[in-house]
MITORZA-342025 format. One line per field, with one value per residue (C-alpha): residue in three letters; x, y, z. Coordinates in nm, 2 decimals, always signed. Example, Ala and Ser with C-alpha at 12.3 -4.5 7.8 and 13.67 -1.06 7.14 Angstrom:
REM residues 2
residuo (ALA|SER);
x (+1.23|+1.37);
y (-0.45|-0.11);
z (+0.78|+0.71);
***
This chain:
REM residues 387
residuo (UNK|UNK|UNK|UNK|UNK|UNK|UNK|UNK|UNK|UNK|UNK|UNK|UNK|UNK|UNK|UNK|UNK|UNK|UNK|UNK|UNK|UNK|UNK|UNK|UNK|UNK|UNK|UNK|UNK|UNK|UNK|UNK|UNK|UNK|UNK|UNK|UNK|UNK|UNK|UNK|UNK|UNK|UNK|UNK|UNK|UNK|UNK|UNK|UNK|UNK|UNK|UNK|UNK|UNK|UNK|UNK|UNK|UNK|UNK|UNK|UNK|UNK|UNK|UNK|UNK|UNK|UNK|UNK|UNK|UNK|UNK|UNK|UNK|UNK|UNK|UNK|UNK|UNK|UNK|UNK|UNK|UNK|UNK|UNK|UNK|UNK|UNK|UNK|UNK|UNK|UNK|UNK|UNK|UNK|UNK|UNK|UNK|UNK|UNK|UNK|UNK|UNK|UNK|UNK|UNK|UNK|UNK|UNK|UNK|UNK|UNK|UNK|UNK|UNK|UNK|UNK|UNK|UNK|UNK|UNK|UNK|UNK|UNK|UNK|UNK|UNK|UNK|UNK|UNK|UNK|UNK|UNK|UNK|UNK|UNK|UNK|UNK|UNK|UNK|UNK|UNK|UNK|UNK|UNK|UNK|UNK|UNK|UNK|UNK|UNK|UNK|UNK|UNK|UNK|UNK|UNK|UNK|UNK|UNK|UNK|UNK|UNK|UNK|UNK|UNK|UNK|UNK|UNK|UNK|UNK|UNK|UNK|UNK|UNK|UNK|UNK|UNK|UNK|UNK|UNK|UNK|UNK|UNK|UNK|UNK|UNK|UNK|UNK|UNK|UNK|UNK|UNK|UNK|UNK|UNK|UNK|UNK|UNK|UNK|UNK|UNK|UNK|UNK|UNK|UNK|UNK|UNK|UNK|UNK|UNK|UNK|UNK|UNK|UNK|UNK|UNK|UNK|UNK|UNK|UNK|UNK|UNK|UNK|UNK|UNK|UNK|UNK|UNK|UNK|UNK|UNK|UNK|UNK|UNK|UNK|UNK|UNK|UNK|UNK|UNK|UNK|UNK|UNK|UNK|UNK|UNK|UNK|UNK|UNK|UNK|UNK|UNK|UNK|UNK|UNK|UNK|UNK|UNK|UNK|UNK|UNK|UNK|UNK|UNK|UNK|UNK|UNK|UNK|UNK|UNK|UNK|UNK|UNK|UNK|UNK|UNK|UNK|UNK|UNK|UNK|UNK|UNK|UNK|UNK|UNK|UNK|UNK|UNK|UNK|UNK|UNK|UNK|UNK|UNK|UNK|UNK|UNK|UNK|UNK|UNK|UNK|UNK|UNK|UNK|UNK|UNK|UNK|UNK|UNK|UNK|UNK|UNK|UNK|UNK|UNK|UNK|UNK|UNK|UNK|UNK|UNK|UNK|UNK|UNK|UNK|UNK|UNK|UNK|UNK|UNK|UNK|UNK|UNK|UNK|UNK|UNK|UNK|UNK|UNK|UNK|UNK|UNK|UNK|UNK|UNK|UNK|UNK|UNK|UNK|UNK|UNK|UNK|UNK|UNK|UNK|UNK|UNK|UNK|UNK|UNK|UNK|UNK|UNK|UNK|UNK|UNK|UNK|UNK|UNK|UNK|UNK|UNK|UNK|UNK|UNK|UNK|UNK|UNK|UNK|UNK|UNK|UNK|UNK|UNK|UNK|UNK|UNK);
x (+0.00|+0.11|+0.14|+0.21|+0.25|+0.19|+0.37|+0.48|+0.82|+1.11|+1.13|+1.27|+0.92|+0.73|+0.55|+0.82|+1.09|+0.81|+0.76|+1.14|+1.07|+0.79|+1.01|+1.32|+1.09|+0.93|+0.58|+0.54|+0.71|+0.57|+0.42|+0.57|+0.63|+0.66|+0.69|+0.60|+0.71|+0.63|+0.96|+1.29|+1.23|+1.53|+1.83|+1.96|+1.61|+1.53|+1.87|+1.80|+1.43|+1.56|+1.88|+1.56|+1.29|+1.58|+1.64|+1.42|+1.11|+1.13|+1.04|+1.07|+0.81|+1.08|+1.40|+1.36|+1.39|+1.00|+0.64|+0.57|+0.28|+0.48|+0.53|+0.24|+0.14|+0.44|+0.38|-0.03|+0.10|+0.34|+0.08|-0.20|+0.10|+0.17|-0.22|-0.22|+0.10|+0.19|-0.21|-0.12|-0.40|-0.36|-0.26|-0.18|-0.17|+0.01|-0.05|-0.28|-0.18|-0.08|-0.47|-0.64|-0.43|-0.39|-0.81|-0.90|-0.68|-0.82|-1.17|-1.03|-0.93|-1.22|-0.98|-0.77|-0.83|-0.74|-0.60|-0.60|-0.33|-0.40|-0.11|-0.22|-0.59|-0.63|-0.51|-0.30|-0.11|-0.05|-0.29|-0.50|-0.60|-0.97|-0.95|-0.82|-1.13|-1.36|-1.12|-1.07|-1.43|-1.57|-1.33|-1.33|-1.62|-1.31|-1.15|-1.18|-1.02|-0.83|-0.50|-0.42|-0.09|-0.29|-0.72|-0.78|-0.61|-0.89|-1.12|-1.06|-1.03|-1.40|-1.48|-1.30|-1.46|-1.80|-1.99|-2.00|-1.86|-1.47|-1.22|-0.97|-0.63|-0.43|-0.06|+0.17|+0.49|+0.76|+0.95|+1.22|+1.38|+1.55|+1.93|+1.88|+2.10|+1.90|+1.99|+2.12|+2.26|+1.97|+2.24|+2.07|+2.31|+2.39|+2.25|+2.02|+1.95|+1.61|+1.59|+1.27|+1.25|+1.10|+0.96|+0.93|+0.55|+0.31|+0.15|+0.42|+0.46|+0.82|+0.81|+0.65|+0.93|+1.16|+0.97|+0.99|+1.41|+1.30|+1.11|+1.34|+1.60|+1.37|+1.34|+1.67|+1.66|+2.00|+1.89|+1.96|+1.70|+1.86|+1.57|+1.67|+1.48|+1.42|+1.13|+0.91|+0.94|+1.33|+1.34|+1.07|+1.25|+1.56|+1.38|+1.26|+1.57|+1.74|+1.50|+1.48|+1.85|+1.86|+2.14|+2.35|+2.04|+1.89|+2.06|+1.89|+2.05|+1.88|+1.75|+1.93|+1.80|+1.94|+1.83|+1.75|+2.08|+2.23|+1.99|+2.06|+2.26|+1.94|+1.80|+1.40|+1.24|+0.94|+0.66|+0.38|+0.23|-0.19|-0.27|-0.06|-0.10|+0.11|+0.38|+0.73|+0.96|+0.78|+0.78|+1.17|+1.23|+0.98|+1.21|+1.53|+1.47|+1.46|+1.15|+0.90|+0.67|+0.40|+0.05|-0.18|-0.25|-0.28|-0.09|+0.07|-0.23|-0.28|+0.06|+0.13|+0.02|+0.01|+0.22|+0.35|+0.56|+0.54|+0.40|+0.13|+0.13|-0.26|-0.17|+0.09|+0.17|+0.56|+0.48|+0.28|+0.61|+0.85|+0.66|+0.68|+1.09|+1.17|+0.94|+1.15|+1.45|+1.48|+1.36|+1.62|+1.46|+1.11|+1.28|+1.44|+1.12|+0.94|+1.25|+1.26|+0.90|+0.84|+1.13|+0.99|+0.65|+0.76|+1.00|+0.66|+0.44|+0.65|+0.91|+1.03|+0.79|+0.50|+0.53|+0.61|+0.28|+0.03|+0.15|+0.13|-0.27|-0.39|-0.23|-0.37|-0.77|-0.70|-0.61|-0.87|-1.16|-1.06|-1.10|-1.45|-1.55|-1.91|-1.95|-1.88|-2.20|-2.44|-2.42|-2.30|-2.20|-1.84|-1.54|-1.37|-1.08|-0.75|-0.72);
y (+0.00|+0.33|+0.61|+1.00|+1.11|+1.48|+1.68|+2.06|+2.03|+1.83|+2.08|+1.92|+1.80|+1.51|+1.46|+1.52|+1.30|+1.04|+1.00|+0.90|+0.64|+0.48|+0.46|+0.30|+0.08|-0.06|+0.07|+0.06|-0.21|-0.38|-0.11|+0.17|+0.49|+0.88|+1.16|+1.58|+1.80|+2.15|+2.29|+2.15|+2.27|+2.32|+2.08|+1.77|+1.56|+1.60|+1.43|+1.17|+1.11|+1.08|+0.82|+0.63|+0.64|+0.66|+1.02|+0.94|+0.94|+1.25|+1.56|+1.97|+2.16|+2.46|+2.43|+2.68|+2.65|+2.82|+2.72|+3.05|+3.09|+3.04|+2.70|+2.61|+2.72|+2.54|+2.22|+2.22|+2.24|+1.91|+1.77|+1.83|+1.72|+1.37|+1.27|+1.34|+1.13|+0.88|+0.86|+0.78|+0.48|+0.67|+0.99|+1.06|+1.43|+1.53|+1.85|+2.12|+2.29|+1.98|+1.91|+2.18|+2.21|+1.79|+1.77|+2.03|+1.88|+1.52|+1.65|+1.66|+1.33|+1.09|+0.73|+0.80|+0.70|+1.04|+0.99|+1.27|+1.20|+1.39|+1.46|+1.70|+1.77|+2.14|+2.32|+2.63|+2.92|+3.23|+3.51|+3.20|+2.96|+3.13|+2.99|+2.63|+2.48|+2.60|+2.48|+2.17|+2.07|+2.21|+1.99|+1.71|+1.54|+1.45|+1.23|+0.84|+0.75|+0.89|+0.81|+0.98|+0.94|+0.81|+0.76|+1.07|+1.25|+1.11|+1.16|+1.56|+1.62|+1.51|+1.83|+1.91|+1.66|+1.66|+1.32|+1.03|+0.68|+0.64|+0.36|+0.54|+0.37|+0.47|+0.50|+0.56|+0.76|+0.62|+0.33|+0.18|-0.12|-0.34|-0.25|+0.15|+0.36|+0.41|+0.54|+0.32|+0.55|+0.69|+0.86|+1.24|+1.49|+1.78|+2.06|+1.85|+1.78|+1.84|+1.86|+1.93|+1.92|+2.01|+2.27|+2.62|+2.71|+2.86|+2.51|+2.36|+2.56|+2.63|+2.93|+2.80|+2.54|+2.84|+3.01|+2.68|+2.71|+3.03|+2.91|+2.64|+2.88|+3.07|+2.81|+2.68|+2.41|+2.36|+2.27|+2.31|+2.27|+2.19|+2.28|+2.10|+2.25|+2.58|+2.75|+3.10|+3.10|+3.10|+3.53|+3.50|+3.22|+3.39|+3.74|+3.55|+3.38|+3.74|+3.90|+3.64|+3.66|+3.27|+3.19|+2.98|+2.74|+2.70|+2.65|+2.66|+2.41|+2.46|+2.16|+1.79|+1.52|+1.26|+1.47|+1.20|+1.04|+1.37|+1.36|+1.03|+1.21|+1.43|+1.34|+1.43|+1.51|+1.73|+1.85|+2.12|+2.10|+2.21|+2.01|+1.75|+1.43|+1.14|+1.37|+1.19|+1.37|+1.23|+0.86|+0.90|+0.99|+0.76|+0.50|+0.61|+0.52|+0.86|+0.99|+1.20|+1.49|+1.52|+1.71|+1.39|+1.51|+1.37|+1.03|+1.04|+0.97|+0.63|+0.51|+0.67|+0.51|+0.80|+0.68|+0.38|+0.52|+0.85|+1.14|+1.34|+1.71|+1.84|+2.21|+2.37|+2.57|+2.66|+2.63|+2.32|+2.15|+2.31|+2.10|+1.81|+1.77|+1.84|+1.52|+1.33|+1.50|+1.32|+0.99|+0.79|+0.45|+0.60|+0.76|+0.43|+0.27|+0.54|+0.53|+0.11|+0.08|+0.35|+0.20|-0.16|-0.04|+0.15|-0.14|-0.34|-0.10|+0.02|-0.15|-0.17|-0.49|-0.34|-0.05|-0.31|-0.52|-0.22|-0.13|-0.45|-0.45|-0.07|-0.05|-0.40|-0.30|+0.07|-0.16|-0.39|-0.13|+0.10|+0.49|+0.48|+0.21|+0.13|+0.22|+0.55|+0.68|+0.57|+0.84|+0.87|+0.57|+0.48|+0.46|+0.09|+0.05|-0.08|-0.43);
z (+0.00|-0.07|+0.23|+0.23|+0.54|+0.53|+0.86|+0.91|+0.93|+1.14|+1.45|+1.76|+1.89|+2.01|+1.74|+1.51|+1.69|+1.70|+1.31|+1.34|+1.60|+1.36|+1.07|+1.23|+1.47|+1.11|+1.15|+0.81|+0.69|+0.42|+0.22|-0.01|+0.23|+0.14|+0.39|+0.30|+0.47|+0.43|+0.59|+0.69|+1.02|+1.32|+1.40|+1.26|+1.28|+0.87|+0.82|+1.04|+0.93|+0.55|+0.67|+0.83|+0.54|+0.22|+0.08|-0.23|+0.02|+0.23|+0.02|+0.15|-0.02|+0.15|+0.34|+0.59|+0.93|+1.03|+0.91|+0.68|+0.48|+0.17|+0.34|+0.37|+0.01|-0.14|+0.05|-0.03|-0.41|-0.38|-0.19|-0.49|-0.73|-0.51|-0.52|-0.92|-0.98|-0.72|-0.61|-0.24|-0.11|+0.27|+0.31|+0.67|+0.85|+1.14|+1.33|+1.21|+0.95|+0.72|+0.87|+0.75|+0.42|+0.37|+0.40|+0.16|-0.13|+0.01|-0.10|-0.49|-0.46|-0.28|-0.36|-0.12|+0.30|+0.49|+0.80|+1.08|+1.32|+1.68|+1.89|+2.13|+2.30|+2.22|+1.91|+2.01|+1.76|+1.83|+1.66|+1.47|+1.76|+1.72|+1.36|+1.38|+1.55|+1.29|+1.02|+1.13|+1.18|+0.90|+0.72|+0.91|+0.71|+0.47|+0.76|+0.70|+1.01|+1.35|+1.44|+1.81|+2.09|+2.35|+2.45|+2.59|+2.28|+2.12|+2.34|+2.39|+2.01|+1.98|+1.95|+1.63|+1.41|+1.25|+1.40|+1.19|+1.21|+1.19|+1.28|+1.54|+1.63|+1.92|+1.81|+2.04|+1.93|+2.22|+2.25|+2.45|+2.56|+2.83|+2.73|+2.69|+2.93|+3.28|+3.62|+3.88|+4.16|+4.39|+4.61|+4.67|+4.49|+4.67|+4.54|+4.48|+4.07|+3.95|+3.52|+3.30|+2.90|+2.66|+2.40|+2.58|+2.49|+2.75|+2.84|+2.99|+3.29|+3.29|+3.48|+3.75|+3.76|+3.77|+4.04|+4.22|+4.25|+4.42|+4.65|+4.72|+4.78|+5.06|+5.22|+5.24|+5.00|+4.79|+4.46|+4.08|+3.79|+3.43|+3.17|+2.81|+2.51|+2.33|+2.17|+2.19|+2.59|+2.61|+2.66|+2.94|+3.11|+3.07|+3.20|+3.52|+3.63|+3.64|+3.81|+4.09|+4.08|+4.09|+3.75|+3.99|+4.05|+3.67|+3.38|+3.02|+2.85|+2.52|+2.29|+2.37|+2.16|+2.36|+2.70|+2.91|+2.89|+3.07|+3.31|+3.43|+3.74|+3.84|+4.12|+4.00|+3.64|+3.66|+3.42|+3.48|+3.19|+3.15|+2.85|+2.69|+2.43|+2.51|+2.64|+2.54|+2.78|+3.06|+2.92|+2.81|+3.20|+3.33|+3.07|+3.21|+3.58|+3.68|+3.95|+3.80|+3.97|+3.69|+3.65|+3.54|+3.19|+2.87|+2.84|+3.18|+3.31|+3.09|+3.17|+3.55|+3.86|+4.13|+4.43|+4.24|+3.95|+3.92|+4.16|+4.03|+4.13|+4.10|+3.99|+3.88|+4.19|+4.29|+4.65|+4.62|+4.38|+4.63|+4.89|+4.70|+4.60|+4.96|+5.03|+4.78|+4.85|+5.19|+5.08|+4.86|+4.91|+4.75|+4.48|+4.37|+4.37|+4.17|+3.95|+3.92|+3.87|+3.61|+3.45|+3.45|+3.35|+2.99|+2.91|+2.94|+2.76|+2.43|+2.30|+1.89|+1.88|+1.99|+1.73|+1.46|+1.54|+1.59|+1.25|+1.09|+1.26|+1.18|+0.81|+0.72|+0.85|+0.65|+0.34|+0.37|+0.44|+0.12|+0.12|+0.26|+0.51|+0.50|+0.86|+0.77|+0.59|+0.86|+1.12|+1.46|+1.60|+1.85|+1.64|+1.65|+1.90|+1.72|+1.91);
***
């Protein structure tokens, strides 16, 4: 079968990094794969996508580093130009621009299955959030089926489709496995080590991480908080650690694709975000060994057990966070059972043969039900769980 997987770009993201993990963990093996892009996007991940999938079959409609609207009109013209001459059988979009842009060509050509891939519960962009919703539902009536990170991914991005029946599949983008690097010391640091990651945006909560070193520092508490990624937040972060006066307890380490290797000598991972979809920083710690203070949002809360592998933090408050690190702080033997457990547990969950068989199962049911199941014209019914 032939796929076009439609994305933005190749920025350092989740959902980004996990269309690599896919391809090298043989998702699609088995049937002919190209992947669009409508920039190059930031960092070395384009490079590494096109080593994975073959040169041939990753295409840049531009080679810029940002999404621009030229982008976007460049890649919805290759796009138009791949459904004339290569006549994809499933065309798969990821994140909401290849969305909006990837259903309106679908609607010129009806032979091909059109596949909305959700990553996150609520669409955000700045100066156009107040458009997406109404985009994407309007056009959603040219969505065969649902592809999301995790249940409630699904669940939450209800709201962005017109109803009718649709097969839904829920896919993942993390893997790991027995023999990656993990931490084995539990030995409390001092300062003690706390690191965060990932993509400075306004739903993750960093300041209030930040604000938590300060609090932390009030109160006594010798501590240092590494924060690996980059992105629109970096100035504000960078604003509030010199007003607090507190650049000898957080460093900004900028973007680290292998992140939770250097963190294997923290003592804590943390992550405050308000919305999330499967949320891969937290599963890459949760992977490594290392003990995690989450919000329970998104995926975390499908694969974290409050109390047993992970401890969930019910608002991102600094005083409330402050509270709890000093509780794990003095408690090495509960760390290394958060740590052991949420290890044990991911190794369990998502591994390179899970990927390979939940591939194997959702591309074989899209093959055999053709561009339009039958299910689909009567109405409003529950979509069918992948097994």
């Amino acid at each position: 079968m032939r796929v076009l997987y439609v994305i933005n770009g190749f920025d350092p993201g989740g959902a980004e990094h996990g269309l690599l993990t896919l391809v090298q963990d043989g998702f699609f093996d088995g049937h002919e794969l190209k992947i669009l892009a409508f920039c190059k996007g930031r960092g070395p991940l384009a490079a590494r996508i096109a080593s994975a999938a073959g040169e041939s079959n990753v295409m840049l409609a531009t080679t810029g580093e940002t999404l621009t609207p030229q982008a976007c009109l460049a890649g919805g013209r290759l796009l138009w130009r791949q459904h004339r001459e290569w006549k994809p059988e499933i065309v798969v979009l990821s994140l909401k621009q290849a969305n909006v842009i990837g259903r309106a060509i679908a609607c010129l050509f009806p032979a091909s299955r059109c596949v909305s891939f959700e990553h996150i519960s609520r669409y955000r962009a700045r100066g156009a959030e107040w458009a997406y919703p109404h985009l994407l539902w309007l056009l959603s009536f040219r969505v065969d089926e649902i592809w999301a990170d995790c249940e409630e991914t699904h669940a939450d991005t209800g709201r962005y489709f017109l109803p009718r029946r649709r097969r839904h599949h829920v896919v993942p983008l993390f893997r790991t496995e027995a023999n990656a690097p993990h931490k084995i010391d539990y030995t409390r640091h001092a300062p003690l080590r706390i690191a965060a990651a990932g993509r400075l945006v306004e739903r993750k909560n960093f300041p209030v991480a930040v604000e938590t070193m300060r609090v932390l520092r009030d109160t006594g508490i010798a501590a240092r908080l590494d924060i690996f990624g980059d992105g629109p937040g970096m100035s504000a972060l960078q604003d509030s650690v010199a007003r607090w006066d507190i650049g000898d307890r957080v460093r900004l380490a900028g973007y680290h694709a292998d992140w939770s290797r250097e963190a294997l000598d923290h003592d804590l991972f943390i992550n405050l975000s308000d919305t999330e979809g499967f949320c891969i920083v937290v599963a890459e710690a949760m992977a490594a060994g290392l003990p995690v203070i989450a919000t329970p949002v998104g995926g975390i809360r499908e694969y974290g057990r409050d109390g047993e592998n992970i401890v969930f933090l019910q608002t991102a408050d600094a005083g409330r966070l402050a509270r709890q690190i000093e509780q794990l702080a003095d408690d090495d033997l509960l760390r290394r059972r958060l740590g052991e457990r949420a290890r044990q547990h991911m190794i369990e969950r998502f591994s390179a043969s899970a990927i390979r068989t939940r591939g194997r199962s959702i591309l074989h049911s899209a093959e055999a039900s053709g561009p339009h199941p039958a299910a689909a014209t009567s109405g409003v019914g529950r979509p069918r769980r992948s097994p």
